[in-house]
C-alpha positions as CSV (number, residue, x, y, z in Angstrom):
1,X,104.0,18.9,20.4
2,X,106.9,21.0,22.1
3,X,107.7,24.1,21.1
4,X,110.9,23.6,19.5
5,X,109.4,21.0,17.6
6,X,106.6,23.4,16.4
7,X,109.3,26.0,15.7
8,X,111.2,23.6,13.5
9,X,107.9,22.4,11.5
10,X,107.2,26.3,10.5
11,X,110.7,27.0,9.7
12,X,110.6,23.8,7.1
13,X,106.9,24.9,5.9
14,X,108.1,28.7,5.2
15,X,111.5,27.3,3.9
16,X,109.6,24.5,1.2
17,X,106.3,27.4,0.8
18,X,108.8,30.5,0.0
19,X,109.4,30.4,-4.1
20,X,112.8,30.4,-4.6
21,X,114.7,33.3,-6.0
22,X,114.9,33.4,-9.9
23,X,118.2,32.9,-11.4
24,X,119.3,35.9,-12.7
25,X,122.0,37.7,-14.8
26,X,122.8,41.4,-14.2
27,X,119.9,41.5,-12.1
28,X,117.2,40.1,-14.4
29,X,115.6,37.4,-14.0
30,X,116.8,34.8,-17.1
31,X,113.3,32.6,-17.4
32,X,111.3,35.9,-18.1
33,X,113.7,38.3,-19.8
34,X,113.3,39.8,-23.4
35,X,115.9,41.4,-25.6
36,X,116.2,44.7,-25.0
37,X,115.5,44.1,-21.1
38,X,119.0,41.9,-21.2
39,X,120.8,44.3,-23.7
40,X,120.6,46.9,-21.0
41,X,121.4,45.2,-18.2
42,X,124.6,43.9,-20.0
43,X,125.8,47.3,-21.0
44,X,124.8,48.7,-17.2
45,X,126.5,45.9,-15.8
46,X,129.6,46.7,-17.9
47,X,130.3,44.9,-21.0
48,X,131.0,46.2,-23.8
49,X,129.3,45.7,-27.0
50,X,131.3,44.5,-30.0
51,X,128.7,43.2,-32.5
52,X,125.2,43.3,-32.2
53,X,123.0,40.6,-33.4
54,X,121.1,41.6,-36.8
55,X,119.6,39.5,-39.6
56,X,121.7,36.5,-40.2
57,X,123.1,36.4,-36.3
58,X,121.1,35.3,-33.5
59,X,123.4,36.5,-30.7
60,X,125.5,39.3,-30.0
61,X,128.8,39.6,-28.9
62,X,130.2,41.7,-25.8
63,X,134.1,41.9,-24.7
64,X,133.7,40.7,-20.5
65,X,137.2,41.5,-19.4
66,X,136.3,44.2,-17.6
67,X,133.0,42.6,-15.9
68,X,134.4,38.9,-15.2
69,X,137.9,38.1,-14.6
70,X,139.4,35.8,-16.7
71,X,136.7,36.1,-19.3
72,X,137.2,37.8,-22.8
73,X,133.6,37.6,-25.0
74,X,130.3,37.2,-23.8
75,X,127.5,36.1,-26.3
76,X,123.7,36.9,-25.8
77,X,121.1,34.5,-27.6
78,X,117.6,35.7,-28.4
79,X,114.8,34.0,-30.2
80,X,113.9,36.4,-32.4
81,X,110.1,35.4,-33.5
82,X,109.5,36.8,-29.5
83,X,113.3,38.1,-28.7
84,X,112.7,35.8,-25.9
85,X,115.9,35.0,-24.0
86,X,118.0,31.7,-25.5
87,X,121.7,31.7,-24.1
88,X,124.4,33.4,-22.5
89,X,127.9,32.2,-22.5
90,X,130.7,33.3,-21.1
91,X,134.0,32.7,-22.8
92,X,137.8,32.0,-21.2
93,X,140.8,32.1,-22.6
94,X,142.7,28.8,-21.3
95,X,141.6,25.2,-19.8
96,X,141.6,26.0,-16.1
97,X,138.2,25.9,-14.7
98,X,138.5,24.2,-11.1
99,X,138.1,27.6,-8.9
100,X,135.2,28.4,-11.5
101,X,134.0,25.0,-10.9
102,X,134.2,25.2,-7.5
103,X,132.4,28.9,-7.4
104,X,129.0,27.4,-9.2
105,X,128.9,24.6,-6.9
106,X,128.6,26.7,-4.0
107,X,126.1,28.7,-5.6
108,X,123.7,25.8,-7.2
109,X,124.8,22.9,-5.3
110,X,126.9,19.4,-7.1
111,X,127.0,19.3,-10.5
112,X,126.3,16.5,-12.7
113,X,129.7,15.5,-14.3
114,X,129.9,14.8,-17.8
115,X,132.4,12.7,-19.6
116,X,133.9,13.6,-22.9
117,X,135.7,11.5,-25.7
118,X,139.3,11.8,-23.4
119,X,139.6,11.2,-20.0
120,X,140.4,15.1,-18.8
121,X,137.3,16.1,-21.0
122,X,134.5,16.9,-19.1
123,X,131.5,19.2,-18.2
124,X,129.8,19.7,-15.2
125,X,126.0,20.5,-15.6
126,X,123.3,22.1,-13.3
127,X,120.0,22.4,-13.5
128,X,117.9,25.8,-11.9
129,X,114.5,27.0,-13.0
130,X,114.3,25.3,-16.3
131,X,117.9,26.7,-16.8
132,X,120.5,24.5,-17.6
133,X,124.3,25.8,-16.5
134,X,127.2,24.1,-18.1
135,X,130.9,24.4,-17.4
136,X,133.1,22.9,-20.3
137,X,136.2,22.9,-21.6
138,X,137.0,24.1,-25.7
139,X,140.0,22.2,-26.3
140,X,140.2,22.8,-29.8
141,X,139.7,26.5,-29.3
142,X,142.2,26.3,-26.1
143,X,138.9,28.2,-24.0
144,X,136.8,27.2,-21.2
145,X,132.6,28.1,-21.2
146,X,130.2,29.1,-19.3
147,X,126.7,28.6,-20.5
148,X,123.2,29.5,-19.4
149,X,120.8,28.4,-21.4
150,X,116.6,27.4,-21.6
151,X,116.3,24.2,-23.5
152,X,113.1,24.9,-25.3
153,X,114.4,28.4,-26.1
154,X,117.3,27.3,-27.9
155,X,115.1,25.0,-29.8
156,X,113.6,27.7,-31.3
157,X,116.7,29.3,-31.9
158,X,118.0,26.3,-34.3
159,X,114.7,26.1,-36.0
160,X,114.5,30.0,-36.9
161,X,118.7,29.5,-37.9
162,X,117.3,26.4,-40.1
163,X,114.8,28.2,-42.2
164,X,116.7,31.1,-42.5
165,X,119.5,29.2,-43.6
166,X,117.3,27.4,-46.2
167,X,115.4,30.6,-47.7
168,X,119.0,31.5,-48.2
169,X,120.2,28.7,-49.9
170,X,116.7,28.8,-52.0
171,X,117.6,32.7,-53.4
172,X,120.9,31.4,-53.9
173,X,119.3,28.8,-56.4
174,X,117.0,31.3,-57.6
175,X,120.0,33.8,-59.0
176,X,120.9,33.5,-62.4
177,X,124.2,33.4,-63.7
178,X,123.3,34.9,-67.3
């Protein structure tokens, strides 16, 4: 075998053996993070807190003007059996989401394009790490999104949100009116 060709095969091996860099937000890496780990990084990195998540919210809510442009809110989702991470989603005011669009394909490669009910509504959709990114348009709300999520994370999420929202509605039942 000639050297070149050798030189190729151990450039492929290291390239397919090295473990490929965790996606990460403010530094940390999304697929491990907790809570408080992600609460600090987003308040290092610049955003300012506006409500914090407490008993009957699963997320908290940061103004991002100052940390993406274009952006105005930025929401954190925890599970909080674990306070493992759930979601992060950046908010835009306005429709316009091609140089966006553009940006995230360079950085995770082509998205997978989904259709919507009209013909200009549409997501694109990447997959990274067991991390699903989605870039959508609001156009009730006249905004654009930006959301990382895990899958299995927000699961949980929607379950804890259910049987909160039920042991609510029981003590609601349970009050009387006497």
């Amino acid at each position: 075998m000639n050297k070149g060709l050798r030189l190729l095969f151990a450039f492929l091996w290291l390239a397919l053996a090295a473990p490929a860099a965790a996606l990460e937000l403010f530094g940390v890496a999304l697929e491990s993070t907790n809570r408080d780990e992600l609460r600090d990084a987003a308040g290092k990195a610049g955003l300012v807190l506006v409500r914090e998540g407490g008993d009957d919210n699963w997320f908290d809510v940061y103004d991002s003007s100052a940390v993406l442009n274009g952006s105005i809110r930025f929401y954190l989702g925890f599970v909080k059996q674990d306070q493992r991470f759930a979601f992060a989603e950046y908010e835009f005011r306005g429709l316009d989401s091609k140089q966006l669009e553009r940006k995230l394909t360079l950085k995770y490669g082509k998205a997978e394009v989904q259709g919507g009910r009209y013909f200009s509504d549409h997501s694109y959709r990447w997959q990274r790490d067991g991390i699903e990114i989605e870039l959508s348009s609001d156009w009730q709300n006249y905004k654009t999104r930006l959301i990382y999520l895990i899958p299995e994370n927000m699961a949980d999420l929607h379950a804890e949100r259910a049987t909160y929202n039920r042991q609510q509605e029981s003590e609601e039942e349970q009050v009387s009116l006497y």
